[in-house]
Chimera marker file (.cmm) of the C-alpha trace (Angstrom):
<marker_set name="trace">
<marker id="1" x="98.094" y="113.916" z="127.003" r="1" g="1" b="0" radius="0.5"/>
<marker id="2" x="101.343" y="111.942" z="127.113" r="1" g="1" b="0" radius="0.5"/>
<marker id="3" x="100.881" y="109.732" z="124.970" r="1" g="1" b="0" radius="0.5"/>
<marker id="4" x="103.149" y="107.793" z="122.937" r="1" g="1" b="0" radius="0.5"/>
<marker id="5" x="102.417" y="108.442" z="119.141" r="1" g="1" b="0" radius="0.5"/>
<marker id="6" x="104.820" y="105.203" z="118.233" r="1" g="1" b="0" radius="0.5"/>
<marker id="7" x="103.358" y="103.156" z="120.577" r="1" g="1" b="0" radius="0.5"/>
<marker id="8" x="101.540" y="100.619" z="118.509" r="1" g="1" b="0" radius="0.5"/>
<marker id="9" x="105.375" y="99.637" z="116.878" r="1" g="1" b="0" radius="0.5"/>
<marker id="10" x="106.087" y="98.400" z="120.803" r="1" g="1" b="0" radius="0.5"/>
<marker id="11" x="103.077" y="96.549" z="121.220" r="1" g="1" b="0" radius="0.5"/>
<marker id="12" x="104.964" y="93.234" z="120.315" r="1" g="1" b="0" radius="0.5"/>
<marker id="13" x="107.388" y="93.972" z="122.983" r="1" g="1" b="0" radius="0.5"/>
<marker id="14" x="104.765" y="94.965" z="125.784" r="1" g="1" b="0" radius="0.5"/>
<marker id="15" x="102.677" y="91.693" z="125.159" r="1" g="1" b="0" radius="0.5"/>
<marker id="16" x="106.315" y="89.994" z="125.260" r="1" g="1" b="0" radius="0.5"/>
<marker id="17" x="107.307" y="91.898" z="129.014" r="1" g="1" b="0" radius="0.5"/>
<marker id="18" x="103.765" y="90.719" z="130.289" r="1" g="1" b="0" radius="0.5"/>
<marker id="19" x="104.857" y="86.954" z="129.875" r="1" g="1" b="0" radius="0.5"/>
<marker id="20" x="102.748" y="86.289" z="126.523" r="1" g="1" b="0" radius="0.5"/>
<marker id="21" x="104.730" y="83.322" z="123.996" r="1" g="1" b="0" radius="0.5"/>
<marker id="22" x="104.482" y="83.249" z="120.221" r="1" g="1" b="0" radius="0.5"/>
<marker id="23" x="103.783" y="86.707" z="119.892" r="1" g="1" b="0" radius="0.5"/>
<marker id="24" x="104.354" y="87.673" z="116.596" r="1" g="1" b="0" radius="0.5"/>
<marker id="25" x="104.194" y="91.328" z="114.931" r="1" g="1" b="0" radius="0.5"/>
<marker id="26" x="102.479" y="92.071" z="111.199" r="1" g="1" b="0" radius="0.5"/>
<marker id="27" x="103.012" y="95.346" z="109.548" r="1" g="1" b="0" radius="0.5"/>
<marker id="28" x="100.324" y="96.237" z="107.296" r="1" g="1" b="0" radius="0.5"/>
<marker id="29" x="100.073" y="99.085" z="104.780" r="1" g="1" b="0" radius="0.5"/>
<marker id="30" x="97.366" y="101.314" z="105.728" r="1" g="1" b="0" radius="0.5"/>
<marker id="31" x="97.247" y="104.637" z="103.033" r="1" g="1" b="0" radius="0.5"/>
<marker id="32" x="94.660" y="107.121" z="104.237" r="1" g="1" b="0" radius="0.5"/>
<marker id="33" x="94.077" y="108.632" z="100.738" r="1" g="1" b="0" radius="0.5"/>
<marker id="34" x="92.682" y="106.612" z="97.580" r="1" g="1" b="0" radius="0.5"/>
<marker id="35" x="96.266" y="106.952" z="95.723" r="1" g="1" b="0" radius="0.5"/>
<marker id="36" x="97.140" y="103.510" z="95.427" r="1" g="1" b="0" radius="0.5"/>
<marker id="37" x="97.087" y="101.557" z="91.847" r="1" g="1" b="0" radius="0.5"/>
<marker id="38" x="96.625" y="98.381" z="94.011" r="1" g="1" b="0" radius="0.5"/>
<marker id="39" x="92.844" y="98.149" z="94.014" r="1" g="1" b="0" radius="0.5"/>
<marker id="40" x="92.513" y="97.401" z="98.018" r="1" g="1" b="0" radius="0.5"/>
<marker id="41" x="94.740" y="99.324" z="98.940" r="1" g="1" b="0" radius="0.5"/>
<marker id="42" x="92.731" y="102.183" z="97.314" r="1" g="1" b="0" radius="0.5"/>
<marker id="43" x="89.580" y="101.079" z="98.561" r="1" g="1" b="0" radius="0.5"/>
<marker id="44" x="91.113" y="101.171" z="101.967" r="1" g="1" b="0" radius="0.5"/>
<marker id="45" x="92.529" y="104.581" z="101.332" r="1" g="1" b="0" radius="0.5"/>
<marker id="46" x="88.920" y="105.675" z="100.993" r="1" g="1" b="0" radius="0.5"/>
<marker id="47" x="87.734" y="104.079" z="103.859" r="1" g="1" b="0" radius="0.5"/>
<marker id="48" x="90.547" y="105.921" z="105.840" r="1" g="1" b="0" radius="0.5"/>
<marker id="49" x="89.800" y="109.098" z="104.543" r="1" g="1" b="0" radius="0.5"/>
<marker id="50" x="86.558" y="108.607" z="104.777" r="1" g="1" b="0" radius="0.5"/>
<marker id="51" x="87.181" y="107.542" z="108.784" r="1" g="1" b="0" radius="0.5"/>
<marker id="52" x="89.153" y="110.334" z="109.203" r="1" g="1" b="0" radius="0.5"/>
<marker id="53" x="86.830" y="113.105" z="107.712" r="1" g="1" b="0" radius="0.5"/>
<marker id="54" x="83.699" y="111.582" z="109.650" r="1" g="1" b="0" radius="0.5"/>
<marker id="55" x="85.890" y="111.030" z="112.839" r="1" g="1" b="0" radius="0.5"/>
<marker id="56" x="88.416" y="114.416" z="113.239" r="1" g="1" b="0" radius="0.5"/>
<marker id="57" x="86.032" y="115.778" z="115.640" r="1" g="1" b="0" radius="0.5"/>
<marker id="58" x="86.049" y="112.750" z="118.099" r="1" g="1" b="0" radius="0.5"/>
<marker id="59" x="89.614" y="112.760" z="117.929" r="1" g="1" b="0" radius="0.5"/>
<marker id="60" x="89.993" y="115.980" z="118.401" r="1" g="1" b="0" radius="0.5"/>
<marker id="61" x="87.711" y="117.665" z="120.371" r="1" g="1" b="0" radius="0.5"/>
<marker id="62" x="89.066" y="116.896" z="123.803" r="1" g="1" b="0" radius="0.5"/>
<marker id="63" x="92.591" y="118.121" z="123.506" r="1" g="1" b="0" radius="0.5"/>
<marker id="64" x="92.037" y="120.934" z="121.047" r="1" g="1" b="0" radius="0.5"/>
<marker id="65" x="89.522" y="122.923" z="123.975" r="1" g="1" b="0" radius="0.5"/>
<marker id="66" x="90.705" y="121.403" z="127.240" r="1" g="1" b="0" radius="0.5"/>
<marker id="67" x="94.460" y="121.237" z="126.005" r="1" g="1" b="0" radius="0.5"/>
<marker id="68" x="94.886" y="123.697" z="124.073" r="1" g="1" b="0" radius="0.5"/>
<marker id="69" x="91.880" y="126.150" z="125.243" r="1" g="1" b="0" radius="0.5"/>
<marker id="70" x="90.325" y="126.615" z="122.084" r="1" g="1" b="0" radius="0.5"/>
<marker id="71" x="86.381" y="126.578" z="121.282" r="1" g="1" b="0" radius="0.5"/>
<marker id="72" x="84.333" y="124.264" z="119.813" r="1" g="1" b="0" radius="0.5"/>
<marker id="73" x="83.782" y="127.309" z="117.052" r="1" g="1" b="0" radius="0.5"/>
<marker id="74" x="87.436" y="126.946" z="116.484" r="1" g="1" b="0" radius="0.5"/>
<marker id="75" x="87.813" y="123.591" z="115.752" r="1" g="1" b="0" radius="0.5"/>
<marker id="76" x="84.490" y="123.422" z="113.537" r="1" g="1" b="0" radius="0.5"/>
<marker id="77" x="86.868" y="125.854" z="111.533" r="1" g="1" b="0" radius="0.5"/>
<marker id="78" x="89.792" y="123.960" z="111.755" r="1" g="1" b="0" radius="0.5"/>
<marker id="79" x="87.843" y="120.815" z="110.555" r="1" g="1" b="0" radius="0.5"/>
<marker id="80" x="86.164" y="122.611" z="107.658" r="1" g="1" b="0" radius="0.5"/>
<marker id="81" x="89.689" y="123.673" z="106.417" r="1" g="1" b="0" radius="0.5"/>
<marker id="82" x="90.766" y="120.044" z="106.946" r="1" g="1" b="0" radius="0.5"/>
<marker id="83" x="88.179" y="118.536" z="105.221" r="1" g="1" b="0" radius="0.5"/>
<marker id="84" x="88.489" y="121.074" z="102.225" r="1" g="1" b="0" radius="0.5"/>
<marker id="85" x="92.372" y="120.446" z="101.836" r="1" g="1" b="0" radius="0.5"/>
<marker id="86" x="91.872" y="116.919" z="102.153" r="1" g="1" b="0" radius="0.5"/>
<marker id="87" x="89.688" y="116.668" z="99.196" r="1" g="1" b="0" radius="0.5"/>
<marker id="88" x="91.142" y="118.658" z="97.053" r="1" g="1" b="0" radius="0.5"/>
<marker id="89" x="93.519" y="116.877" z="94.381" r="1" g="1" b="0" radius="0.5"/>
<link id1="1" id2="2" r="1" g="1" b="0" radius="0.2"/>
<link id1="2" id2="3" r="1" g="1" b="0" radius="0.2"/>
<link id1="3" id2="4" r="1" g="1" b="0" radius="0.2"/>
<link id1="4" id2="5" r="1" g="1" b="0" radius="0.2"/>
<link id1="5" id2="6" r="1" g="1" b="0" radius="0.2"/>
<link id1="6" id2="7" r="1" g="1" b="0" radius="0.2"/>
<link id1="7" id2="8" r="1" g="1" b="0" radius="0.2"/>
<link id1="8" id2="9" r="1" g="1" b="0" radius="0.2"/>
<link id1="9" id2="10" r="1" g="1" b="0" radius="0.2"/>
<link id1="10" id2="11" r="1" g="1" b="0" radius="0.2"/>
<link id1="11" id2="12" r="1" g="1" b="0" radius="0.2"/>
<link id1="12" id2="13" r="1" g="1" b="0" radius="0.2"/>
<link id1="13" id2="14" r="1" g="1" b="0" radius="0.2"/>
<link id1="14" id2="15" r="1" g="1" b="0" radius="0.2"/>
<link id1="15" id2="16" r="1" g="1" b="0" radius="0.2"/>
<link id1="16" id2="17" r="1" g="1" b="0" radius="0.2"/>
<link id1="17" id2="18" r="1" g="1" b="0" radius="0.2"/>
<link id1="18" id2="19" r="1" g="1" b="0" radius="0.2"/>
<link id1="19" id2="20" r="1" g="1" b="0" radius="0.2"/>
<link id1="20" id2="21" r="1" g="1" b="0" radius="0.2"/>
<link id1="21" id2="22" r="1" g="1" b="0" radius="0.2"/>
<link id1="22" id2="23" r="1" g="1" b="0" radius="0.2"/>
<link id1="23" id2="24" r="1" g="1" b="0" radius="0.2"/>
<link id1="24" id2="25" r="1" g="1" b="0" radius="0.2"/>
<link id1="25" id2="26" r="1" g="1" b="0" radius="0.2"/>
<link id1="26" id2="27" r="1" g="1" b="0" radius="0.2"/>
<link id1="27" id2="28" r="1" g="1" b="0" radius="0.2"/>
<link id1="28" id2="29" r="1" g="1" b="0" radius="0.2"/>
<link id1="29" id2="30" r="1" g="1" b="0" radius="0.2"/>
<link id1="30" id2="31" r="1" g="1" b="0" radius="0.2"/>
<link id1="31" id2="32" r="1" g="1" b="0" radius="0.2"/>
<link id1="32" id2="33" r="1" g="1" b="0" radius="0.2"/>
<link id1="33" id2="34" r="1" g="1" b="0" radius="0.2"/>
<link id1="34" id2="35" r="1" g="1" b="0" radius="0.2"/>
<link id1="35" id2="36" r="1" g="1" b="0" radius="0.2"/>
<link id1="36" id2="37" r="1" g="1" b="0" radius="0.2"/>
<link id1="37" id2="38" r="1" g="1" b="0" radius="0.2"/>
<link id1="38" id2="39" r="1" g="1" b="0" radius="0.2"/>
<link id1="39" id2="40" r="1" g="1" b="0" radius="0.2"/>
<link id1="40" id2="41" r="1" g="1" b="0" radius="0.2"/>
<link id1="41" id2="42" r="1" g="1" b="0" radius="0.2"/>
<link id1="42" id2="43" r="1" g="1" b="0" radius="0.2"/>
<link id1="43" id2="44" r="1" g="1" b="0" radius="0.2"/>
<link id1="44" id2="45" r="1" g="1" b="0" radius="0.2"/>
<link id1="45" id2="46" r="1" g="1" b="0" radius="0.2"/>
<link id1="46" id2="47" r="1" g="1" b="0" radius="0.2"/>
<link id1="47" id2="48" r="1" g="1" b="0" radius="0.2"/>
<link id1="48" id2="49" r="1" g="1" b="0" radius="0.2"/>
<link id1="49" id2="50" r="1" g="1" b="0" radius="0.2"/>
<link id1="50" id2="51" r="1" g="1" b="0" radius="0.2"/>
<link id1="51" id2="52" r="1" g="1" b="0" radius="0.2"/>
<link id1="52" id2="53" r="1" g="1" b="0" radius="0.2"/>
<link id1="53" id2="54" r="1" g="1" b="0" radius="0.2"/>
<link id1="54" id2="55" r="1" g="1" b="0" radius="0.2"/>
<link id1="55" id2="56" r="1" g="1" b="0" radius="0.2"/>
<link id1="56" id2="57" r="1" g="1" b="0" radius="0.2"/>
<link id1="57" id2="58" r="1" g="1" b="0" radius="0.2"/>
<link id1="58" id2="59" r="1" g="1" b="0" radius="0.2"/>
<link id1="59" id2="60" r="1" g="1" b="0" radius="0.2"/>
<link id1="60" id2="61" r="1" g="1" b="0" radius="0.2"/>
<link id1="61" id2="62" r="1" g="1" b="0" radius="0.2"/>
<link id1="62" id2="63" r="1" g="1" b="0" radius="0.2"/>
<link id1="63" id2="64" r="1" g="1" b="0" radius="0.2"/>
<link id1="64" id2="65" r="1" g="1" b="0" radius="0.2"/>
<link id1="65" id2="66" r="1" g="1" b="0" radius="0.2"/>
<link id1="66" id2="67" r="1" g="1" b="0" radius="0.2"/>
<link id1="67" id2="68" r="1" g="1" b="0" radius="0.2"/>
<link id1="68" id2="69" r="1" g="1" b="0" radius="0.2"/>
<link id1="69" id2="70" r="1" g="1" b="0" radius="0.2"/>
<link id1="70" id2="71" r="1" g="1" b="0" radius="0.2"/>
<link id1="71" id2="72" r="1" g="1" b="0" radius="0.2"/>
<link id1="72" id2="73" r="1" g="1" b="0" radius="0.2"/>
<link id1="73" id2="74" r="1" g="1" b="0" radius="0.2"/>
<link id1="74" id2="75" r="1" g="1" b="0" radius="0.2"/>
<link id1="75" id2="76" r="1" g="1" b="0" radius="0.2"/>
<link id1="76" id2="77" r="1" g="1" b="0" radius="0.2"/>
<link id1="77" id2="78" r="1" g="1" b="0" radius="0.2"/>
<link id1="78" id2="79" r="1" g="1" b="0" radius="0.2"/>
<link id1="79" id2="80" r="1" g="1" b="0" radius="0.2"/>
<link id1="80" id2="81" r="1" g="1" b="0" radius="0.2"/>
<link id1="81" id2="82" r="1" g="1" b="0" radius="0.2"/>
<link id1="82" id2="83" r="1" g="1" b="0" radius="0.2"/>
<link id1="83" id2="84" r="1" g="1" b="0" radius="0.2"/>
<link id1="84" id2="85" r="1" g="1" b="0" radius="0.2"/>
<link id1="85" id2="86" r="1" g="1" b="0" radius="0.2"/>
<link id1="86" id2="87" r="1" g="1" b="0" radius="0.2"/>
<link id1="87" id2="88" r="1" g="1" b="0" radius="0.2"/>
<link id1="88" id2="89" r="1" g="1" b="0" radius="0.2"/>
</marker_set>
């Protein structure tokens, strides 16, 4: 899989190598629970849990089996544990 998990902090510099001007870089807070006090930022802590709970299989289900030879029974598992640990406080 190879890929770069800090890649999106370089993004600035790629656009800059390809010859763009003015590029600028914004850092946003993006918590993927609803902990917050700051009302959006809790309502976009749901949103990303709630993106993450509906989306783990997506994400995963490619490298988990082909990767890492597991089954799809495997990762249903893996997801339900997730899920469970991920919603409780």
């Amino acid at each position: 899989m190879e890929a770069d998990p800090d890649a999106p902090l370089h993004f600035h510099e790629y656009m800059r190598e390809a010859g763009f001007a003015n590029v600028s870089q914004t850092i946003l807070k993006i918590p993927t629970s609803p902990w917050p006090k700051d009302r959006r930022l809790k309502k976009v802590g749901a949103l990303e849990l709630l993106n993450l709970m509906e989306g783990a299989q997506g994400f995963l289900l490619r490298g988990y089996t082909k990767e890492f030879g597991r089954t799809r029974e495997e990762l249903e598992l893996l997801l339900m544990r997730m899920r469970k640990e991920l919603t409780t406080q």
